[in-house]
N, C-alpha and C positions, 0 to 999 in steps of 0.2 A: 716628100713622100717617096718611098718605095715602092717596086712594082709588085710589092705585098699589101703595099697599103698600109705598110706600119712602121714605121722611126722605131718605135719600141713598143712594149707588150702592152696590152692595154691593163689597168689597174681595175680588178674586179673585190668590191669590199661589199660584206654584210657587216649585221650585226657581232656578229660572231666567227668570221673570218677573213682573212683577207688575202689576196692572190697576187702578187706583184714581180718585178724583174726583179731576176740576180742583179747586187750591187757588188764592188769592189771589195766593200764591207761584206759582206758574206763569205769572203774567201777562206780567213780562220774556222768558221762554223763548217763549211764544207769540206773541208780539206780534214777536221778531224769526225765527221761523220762517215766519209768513205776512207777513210785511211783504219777506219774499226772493222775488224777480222766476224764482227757479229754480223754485220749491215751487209756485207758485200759475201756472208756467207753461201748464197744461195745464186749469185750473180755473177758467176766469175769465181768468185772464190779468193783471190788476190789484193789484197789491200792499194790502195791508189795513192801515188805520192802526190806533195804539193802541186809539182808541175802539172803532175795528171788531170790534179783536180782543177788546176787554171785551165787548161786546153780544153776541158767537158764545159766549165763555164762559158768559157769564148763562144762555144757549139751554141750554146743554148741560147747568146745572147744573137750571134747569125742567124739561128734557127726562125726566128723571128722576123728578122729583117728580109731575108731570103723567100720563105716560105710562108709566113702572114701565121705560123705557128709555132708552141713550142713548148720547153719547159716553165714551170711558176714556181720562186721562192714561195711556201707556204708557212 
């Protein structure tokens, strides 16, 4: 355990949704969701390269580990 209390995110599922960690596998989804000039129109404004998009994953999987918070694949 971590002095978050957490290895990794905790997996939150309903009927009807589910909430779980960034995988490996999610890196093609991610990578061409923030690399659309639509999505990151109001964020910045700048489209995100692959790398970009591997370094925000990394964040979020630390995010977790570090601070007992963080972001969820939805």
């Amino acid at each position: 355990m971590t002095s978050s209390g957490f290895d990794r995110p905790p997996l939150v599922e309903t009927e009807r949704l589910r909430l779980r960690a960034h995988t490996i596998n999610d890196l093609p989804f991610c990578a061409a969701m923030w690399s659309d000039p639509d999505v990151v129109r109001h964020i910045g404004g700048k489209p995100f390269t692959r790398e970009e998009v591997w370094a925000r994953m990394m964040r979020y999987s630390g995010m977790w580990v570090l601070m007992g918070h963080g972001f969820w694949a939805v």
